[in-house]
C-alpha positions as CSV (number, residue, x, y, z in Angstrom):
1,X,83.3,102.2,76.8
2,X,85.4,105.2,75.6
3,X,88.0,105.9,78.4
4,X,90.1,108.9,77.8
5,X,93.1,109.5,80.3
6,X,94.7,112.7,81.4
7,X,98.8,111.9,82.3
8,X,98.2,108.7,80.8
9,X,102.3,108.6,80.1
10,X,103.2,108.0,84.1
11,X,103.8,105.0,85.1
12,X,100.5,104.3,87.3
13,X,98.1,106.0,84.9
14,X,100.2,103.9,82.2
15,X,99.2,100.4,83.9
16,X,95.9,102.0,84.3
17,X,95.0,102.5,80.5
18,X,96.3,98.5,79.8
19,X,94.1,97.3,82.3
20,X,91.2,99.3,80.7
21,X,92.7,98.4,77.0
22,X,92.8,94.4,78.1
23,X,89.2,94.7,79.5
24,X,87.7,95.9,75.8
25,X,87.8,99.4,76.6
26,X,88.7,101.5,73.3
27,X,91.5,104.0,75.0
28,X,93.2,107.7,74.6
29,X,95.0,109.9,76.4
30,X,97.6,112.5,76.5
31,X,100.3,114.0,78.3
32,X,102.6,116.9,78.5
33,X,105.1,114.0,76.8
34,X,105.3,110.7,75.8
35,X,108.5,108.5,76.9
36,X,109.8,105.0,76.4
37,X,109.1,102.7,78.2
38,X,105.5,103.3,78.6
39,X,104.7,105.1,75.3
40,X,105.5,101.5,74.0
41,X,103.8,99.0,76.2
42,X,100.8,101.3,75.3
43,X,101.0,101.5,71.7
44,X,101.5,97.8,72.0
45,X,98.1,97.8,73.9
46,X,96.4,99.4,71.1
47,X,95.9,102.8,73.3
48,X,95.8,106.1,71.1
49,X,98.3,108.8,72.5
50,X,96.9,112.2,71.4
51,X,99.5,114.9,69.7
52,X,101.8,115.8,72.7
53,X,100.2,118.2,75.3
54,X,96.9,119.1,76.6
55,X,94.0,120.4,74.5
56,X,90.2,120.4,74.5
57,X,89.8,118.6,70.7
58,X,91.3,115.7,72.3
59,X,88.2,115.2,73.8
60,X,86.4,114.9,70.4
61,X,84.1,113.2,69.8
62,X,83.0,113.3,74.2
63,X,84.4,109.9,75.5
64,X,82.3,108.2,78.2
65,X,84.5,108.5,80.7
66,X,87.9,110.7,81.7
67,X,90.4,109.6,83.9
68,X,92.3,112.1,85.7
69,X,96.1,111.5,86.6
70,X,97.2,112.8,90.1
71,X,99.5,115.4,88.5
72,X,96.9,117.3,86.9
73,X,96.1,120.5,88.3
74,X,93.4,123.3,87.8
75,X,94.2,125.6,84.8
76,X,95.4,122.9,82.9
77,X,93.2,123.3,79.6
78,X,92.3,119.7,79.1
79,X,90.8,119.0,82.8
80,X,89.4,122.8,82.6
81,X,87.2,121.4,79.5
82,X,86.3,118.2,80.9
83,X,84.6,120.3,83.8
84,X,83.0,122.7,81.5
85,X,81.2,120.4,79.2
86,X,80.2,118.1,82.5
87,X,81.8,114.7,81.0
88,X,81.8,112.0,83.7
89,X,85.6,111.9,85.4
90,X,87.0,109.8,87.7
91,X,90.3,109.0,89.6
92,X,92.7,106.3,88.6
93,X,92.6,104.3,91.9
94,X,89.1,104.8,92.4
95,X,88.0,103.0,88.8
96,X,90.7,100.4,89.4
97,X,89.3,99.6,92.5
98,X,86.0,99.2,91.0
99,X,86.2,98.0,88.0
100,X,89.8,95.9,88.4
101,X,90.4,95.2,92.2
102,X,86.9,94.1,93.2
103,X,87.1,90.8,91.6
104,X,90.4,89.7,92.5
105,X,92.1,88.7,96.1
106,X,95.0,92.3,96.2
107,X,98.1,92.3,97.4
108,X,99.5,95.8,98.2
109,X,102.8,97.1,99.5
110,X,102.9,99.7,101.0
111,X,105.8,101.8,102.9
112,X,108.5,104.7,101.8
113,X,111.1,102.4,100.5
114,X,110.9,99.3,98.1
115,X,107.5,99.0,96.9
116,X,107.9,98.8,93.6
117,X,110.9,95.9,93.6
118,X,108.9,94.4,96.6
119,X,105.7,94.4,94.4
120,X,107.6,93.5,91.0
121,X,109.3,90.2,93.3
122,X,105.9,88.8,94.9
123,X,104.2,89.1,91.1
124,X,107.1,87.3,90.1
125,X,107.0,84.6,92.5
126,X,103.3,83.6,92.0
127,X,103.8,83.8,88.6
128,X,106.4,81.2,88.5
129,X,104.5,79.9,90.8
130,X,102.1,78.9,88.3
131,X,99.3,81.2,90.1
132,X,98.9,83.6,87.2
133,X,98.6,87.0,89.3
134,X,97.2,90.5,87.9
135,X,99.5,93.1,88.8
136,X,100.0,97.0,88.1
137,X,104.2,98.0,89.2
138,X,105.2,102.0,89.4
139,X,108.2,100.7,87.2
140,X,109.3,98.6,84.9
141,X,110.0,95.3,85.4
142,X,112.5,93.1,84.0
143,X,111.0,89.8,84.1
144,X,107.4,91.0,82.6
145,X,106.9,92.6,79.1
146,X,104.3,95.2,80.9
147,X,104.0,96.8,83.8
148,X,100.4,96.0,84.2
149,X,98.4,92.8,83.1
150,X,95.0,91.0,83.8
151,X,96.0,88.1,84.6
152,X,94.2,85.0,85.5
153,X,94.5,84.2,88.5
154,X,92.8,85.1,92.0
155,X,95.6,87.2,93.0
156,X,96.1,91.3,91.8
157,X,99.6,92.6,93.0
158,X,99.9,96.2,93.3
159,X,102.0,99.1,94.8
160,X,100.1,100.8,96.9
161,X,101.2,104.2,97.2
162,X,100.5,107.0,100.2
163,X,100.4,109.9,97.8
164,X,96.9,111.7,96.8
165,X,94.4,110.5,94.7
166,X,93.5,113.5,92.2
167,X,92.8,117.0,92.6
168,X,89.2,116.1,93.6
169,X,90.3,113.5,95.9
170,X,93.2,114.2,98.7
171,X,93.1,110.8,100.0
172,X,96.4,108.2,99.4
173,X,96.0,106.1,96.4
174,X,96.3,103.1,98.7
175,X,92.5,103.5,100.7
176,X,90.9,102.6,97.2
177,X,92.6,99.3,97.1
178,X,91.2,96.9,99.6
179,X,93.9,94.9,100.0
180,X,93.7,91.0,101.5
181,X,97.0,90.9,101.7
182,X,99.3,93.8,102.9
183,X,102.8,94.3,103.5
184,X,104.5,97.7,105.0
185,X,107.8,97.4,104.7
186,X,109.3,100.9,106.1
187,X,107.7,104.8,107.1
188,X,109.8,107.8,107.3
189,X,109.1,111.2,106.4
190,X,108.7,111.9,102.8
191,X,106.1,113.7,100.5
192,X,106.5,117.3,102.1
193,X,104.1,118.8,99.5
194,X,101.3,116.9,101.4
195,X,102.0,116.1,104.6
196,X,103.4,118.3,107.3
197,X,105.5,115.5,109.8
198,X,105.7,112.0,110.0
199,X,103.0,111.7,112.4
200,X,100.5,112.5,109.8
201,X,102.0,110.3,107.4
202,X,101.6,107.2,110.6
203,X,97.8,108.5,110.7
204,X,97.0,108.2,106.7
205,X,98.7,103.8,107.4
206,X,96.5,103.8,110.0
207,X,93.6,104.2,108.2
208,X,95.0,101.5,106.2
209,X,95.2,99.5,108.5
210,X,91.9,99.6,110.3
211,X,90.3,98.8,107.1
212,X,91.9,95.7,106.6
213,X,89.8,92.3,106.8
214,X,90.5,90.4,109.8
215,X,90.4,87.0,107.5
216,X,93.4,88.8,105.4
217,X,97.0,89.2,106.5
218,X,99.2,92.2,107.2
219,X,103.4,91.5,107.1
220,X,105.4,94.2,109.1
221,X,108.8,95.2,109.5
222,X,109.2,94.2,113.2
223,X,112.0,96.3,113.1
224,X,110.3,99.7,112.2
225,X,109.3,102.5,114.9
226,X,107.1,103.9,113.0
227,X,105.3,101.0,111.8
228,X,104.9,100.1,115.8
229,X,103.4,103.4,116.3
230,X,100.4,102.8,113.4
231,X,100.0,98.8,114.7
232,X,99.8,100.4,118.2
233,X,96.9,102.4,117.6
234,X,94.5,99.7,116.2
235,X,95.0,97.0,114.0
236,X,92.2,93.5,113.7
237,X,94.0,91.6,111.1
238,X,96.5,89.0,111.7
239,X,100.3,90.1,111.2
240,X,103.7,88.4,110.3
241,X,106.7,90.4,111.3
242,X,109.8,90.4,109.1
243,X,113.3,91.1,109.5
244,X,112.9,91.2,114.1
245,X,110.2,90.6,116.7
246,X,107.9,87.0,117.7
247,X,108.2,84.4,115.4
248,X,110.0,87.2,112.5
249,X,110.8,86.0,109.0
250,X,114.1,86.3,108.9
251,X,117.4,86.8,106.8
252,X,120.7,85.1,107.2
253,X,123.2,86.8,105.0
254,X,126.2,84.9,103.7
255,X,128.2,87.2,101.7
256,X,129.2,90.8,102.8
257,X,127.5,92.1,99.6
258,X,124.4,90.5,100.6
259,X,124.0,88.4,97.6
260,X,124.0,85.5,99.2
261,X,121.4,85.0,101.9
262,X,119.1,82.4,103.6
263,X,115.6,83.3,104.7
264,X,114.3,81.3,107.8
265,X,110.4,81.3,108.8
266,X,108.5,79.5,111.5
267,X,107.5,76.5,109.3
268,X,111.1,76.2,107.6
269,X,113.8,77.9,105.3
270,X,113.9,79.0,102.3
271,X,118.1,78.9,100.4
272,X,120.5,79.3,100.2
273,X,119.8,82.0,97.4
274,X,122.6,83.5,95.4
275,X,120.8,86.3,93.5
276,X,120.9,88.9,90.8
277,X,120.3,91.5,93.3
278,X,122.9,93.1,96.1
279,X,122.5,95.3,99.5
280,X,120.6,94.0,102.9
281,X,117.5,96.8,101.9
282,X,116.3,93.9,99.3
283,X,117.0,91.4,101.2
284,X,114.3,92.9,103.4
285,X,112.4,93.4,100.2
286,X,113.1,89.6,99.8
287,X,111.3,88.6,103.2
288,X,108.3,90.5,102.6
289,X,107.9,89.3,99.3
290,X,108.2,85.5,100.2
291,X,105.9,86.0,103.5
292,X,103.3,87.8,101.3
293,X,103.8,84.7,98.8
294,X,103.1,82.2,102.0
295,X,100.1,84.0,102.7
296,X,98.9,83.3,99.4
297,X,98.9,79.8,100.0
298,X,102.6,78.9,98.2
299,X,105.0,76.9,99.9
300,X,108.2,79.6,100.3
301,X,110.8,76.6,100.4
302,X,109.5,75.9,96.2
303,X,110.7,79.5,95.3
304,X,114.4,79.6,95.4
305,X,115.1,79.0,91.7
306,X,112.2,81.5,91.0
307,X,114.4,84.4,93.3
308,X,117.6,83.6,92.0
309,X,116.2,84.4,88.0
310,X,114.7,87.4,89.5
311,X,116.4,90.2,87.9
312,X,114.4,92.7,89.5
313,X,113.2,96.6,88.2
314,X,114.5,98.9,85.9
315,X,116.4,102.3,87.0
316,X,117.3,100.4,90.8
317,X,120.9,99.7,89.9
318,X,120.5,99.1,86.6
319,X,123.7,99.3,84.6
320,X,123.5,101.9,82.0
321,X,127.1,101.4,80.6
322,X,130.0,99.4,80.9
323,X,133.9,99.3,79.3
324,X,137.2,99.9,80.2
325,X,136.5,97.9,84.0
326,X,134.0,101.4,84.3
327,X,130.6,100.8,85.1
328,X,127.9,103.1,85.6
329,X,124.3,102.7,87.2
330,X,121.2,104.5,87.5
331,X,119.1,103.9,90.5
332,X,115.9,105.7,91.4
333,X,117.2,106.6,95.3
334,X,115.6,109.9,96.3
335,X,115.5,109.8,100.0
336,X,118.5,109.7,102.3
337,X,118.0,106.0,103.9
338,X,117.5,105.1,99.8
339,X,120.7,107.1,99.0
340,X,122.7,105.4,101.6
341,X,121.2,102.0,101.1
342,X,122.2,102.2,97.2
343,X,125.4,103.1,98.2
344,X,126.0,101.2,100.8
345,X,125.7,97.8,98.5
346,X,128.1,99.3,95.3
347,X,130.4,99.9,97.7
348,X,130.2,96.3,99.5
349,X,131.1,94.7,96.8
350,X,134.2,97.5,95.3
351,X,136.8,95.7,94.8
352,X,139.1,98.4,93.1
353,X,138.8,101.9,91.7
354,X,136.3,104.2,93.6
355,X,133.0,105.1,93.7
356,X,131.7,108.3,92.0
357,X,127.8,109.4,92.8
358,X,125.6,111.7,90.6
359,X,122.6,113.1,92.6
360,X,119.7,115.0,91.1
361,X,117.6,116.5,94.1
362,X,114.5,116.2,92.0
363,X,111.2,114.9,94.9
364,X,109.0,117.7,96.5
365,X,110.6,116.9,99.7
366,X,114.1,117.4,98.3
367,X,113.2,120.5,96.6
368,X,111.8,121.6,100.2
369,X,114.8,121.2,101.9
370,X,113.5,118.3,104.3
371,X,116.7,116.2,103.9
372,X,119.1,119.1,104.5
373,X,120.2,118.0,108.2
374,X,121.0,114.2,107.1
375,X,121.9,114.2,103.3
376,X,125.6,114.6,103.0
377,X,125.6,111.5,105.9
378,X,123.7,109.5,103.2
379,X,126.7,110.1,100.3
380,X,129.3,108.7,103.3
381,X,130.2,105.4,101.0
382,X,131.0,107.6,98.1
383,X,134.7,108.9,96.7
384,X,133.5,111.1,94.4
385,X,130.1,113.2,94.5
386,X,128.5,115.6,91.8
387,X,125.3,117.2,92.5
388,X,122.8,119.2,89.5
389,X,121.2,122.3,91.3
390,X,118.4,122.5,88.9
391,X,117.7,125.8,90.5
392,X,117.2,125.0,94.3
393,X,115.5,127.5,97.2
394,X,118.9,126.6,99.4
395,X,122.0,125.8,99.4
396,X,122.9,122.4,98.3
397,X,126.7,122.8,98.4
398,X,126.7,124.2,101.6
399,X,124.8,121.1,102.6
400,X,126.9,118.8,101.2
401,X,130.2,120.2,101.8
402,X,133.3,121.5,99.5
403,X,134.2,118.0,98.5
404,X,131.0,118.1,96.3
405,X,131.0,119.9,92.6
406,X,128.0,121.5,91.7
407,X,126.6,121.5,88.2
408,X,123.9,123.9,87.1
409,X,123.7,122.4,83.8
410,X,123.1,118.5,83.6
411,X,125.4,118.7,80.1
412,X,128.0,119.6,81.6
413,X,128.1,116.8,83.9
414,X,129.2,114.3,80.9
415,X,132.3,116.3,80.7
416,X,133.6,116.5,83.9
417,X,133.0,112.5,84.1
418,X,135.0,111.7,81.0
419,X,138.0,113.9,82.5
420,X,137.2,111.8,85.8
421,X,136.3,108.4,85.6
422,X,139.3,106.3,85.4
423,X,139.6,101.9,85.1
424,X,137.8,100.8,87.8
425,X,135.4,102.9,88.8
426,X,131.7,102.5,89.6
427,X,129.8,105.3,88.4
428,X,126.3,105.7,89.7
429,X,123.0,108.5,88.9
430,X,120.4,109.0,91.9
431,X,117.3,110.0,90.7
432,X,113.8,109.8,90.5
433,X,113.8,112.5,87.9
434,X,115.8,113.0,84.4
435,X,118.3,115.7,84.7
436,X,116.0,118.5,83.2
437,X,115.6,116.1,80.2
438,X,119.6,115.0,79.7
439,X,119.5,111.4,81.4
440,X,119.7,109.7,78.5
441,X,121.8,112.1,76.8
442,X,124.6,111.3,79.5
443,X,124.0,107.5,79.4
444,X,124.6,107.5,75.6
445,X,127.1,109.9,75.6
446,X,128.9,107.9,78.3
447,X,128.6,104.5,76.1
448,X,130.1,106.1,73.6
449,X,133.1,107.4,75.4
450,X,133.6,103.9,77.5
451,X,133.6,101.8,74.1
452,X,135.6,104.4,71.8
453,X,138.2,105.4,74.0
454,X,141.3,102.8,74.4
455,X,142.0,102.4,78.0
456,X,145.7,101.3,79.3
């Protein structure tokens, strides 16, 4: 077939069009832009990226089927086409479900926090495993060349996200999946632009989690309220606790930056494991991941070499730049508990100099205001906080207090940090966004001022 795919540079519609690429499919698409890393794994996949934008020759000569990103909207002059000439559309989830899904055994994770390095870690431990898994991550991870492959094997691992499936179709991504094997590993509030409180968000995992199989498995956070409230409504299909509660995976930590841990299970122990990754929110993301891997049919106490070479997902901590005992991070952390979390673990392991925070309120949610009553709490680790207004509805330095400096242009930013940042300082961006375009811009512009400058 001819597959063309609207937002085909995001990071799920990007795994989509591989998929479709590896099964024979000749592949287009287009996008508003076109950004590394994806614009590379799918010119390596032999996918055809249109001229930048949207445009109704791109769908010259009619392809046999369009695919239609979530973050297309009516008006956009591309999808309006597709509708006027009648060519046969579909949603992302909804083809991979049929096409990809259906013929393997899924894994999905699911929750608010850590899918994507939960989801990178479990494809990473049946892969060393030998099992050869399929898998489509929302990033990028380190220890794959792609962020979506066939693979050989029975098992598909994928992150399994609550937000909508397309204009045409309101329901979360994660009800086209049909998991075997499911693993929620947290719910609080988020996605404002779609759902009003977290009691609807508990109803949409409940519908999750009625459709599971009862032969499959489901692994909990024992330790989560709102998780309890979506089990206690109705749930058929064996479950595994992690973390607290009957017969809980657990995590014994042995260092205070949670670097060192221990995971004990019913049937034995996996560790000690000295990893590449720090703070106790993946170690949680490491329990998960080895139950869902034991559910599989893998022996957990075989995979600690395999989870200390894990070196995890791009943009969650990933150091950007380093020199002069400086080093600066970026790190996806949107959401207060994620802020905190992120912090939490730099600061665990400070040993000198202080810790200096660069927050981009980019998510619906944080546009909205949700986060207003607990996000200066979440920045409590940090010594040093900037904040880029890119144009808010309220207040964010009345939020977060006179200690914070607003910036209202993300340039100017890269200034104030070269005047600020000293020897032994941890620098650190929170994003899920790009500074209106500049993130790069202020990670190069920072390497060059950490390697040219000589420091005392």
């Amino acid at each position: 077939m001819r597959i063309h795919i609207l937002g085909i540079c995001g990071t799920f519609m990007a795994g989509v069009a591989q998929l479709a690429s590896a099964l024979n499919h000749e592949v287009s698409g287009s996008d508003r832009q076109y950004v590394s890393p994806m614009s590379g794994q799918l010119d390596r996949a032999g996918v055809r990226l249109c001229p930048v934008g949207y445009r109704p020759e791109n769908l010259d000569p009619a392809p046999d089927l369009v695919l239609v990103g979530n973050a297309l909207v009516r008006g956009n002059p591309e999808l309006e086409a597709v509708l006027d000439r009648r060519l046969p559309y579909e949603s992302g989830p909804a083809w991979l479900g049929q096409t990809v899904l259906r013929s393997h055994r899924v894994i999905a994770v699911a929750g608010t926090h850590g899918k994507t390095t939960t989801s990178a870690l479990i494809a990473y431990l049946l892969d060393q495993a030998g099992a050869d898994p399929g898998f489509l991550i929302g990033g990028v991870p380190l220890d794959f060349p792609v962020s979506a492959r066939l693979g050989c094997g029975r098992w598909f691992v994928i992150e399994a996200d609550e937000y909508d499936t397309a204009f045409f179709d309101r329901r979360p991504k994660f009800l086209h999946y049909r998991p075997w094997i499911t693993v929620l590993n947290n719910l609080e509030f988020d996605h404002a632009d779609l759902y009003p409180d977290l009691e609807s968000l508990e109803a949409v995992f409940h519908e999750l989690v009625r459709s599971l199989p009862t032969a499959g498995h489901l692994i909990v956070n024992g330790g989560d309220p709102a998780l309890a409230r979506v089990l206690a409504r109705e749930c058929h299909t064996p479950l595994t606790r992690c973390l607290t509660g009957p017969g809980a995976w657990q995590v014994e930590v042995l260092d205070e930056a949670a670097a060192s841990f221990r995971v004990i299970y019913p049937n034995g122990e996996v560790g000690p494991v000295r990893w590449k990754l720090r703070g106790s929110h993946n170690l949680a993301n490491a329990v998960s991941a080895l139950a869902a891997a034991g559910a599989a049919g893998i022996d957990p106490a075989r995979l600690t070499p395999a989870l200390e070479h894990f070196r995890g997902v791009k943009r969650r901590l990933e150091v950007v730049a380093e020199g002069g005992g400086i080093r600066v991070y970026d790190d996806f952390a949107h959401h207060p508990t994620a802020i905190a979390a992120t912090l939490g673990a730099l600061r665990a392991e400070q040993t000198a100099g202080r810790l200096i925070t660069v927050f981009e309120p980019r998510s619906n949610s944080m546009k909205r205001g949700v986060y207003a009553d607990t996000l200066a709490a979440a920045f409590g680790a940090t010594d040093v906080l900037y904040a880029y207004d890119p144009g808010l509805d309220w207040k964010i330095g009345d939020v977060l207090g006179s200690s914070a400096r607003i910036f209202h242009e993300p340039r100017e930013i890269l200034g104030a940090l070269r005047k600020e940042i000293r020897p032994g300082d941890q620098v650190v961006f929170l994003s899920n966004g790009d500074f209106a375009g500049s993130r790069e811009e202020l990670f190069s512009g920072l390497r060059t001022f950490l390697a040219d400058r000589s420091w005392p």
